[in-house]
N, C-alpha and C positions, 0 to 999 in steps of 0.2 A: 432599628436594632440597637439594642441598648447593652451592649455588651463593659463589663468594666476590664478596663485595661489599667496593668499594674505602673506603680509608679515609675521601673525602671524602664519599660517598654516607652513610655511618657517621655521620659530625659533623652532616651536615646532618637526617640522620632524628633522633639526637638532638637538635636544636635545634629543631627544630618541634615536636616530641614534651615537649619541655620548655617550650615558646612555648604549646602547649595547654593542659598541666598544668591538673586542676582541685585545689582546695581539697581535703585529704585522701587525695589520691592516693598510694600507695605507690608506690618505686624501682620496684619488679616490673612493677607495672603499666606505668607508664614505659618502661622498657625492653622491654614485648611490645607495647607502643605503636609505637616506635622500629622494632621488628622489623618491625612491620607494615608502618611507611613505607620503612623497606630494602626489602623486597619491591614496596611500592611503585614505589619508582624505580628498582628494575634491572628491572623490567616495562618500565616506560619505556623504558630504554635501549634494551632489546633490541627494543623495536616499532620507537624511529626507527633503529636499525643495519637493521633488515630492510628498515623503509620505504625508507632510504638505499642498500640494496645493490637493493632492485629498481628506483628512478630512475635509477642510474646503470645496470642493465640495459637499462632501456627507453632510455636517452641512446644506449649503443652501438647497439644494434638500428637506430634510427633513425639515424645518426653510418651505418649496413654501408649502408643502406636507402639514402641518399645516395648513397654513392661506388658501388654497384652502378649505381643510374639515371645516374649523371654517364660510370661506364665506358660503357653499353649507349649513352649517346647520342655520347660517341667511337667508338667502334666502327660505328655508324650510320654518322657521318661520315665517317669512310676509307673504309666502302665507296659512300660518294656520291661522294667524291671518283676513287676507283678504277675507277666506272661514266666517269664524266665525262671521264678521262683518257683511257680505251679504245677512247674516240670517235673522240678526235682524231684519231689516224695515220689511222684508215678515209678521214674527212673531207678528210684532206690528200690520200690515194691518188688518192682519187677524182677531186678538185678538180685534181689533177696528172694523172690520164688525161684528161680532158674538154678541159683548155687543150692539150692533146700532141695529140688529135682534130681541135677547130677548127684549132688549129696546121695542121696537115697537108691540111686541107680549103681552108681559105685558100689555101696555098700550091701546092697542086696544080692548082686552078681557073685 
């Protein structure tokens, strides 16, 4: 696996790797020490970049999930309001024949 690990990652596995060091240890050792904690931490990295890339999945999923429910209950409401309005003329016709009836019944009597 040939993965490049950045320079800082580099200094810092060195440094721990040196912060451990026991008594008699050789450079070599040391440095496949180092190696190991390189490895170590771009494991790392790469868990929380995936950890981080499927939170912000699940953010948007839920973020679509919203604005789906908030359109569906607009769309509810225009057509409550469209039922509501359709009414009306009926209500007027009607209310406007009935008073033209008594109208005419009165007046004829």
């Amino acid at each position: 696996m040939n993965t490049k690990v950045s320079k800082e990652s580099q200094e810092q596995a060195i440094k721990v790797a040196k912060g451990t060091q026991k008594k008699g240890q050789t450079k070599e050792q040391t440095k496949l020490i180092a190696q190991g904690i390189e490895k170590g931490i771009s494991e790392y990295k790469k868990q929380q970049s995936k950890k981080s890339r499927e939170r912000d999945k699940d953010r948007k999923q839920q973020v679509k999930q919203k604005q789906r429910a908030a359109q569906e209950l607009d769309e509810l409401g225009e057509a409550n309001e469209i039922h509501s309005t359709d009414k009306l003329p009926w209500v007027l016709l009607v209310l406007s024949w009935l008073g033209f009836i008594s109208y005419l019944l009165v007046n004829l009597n």
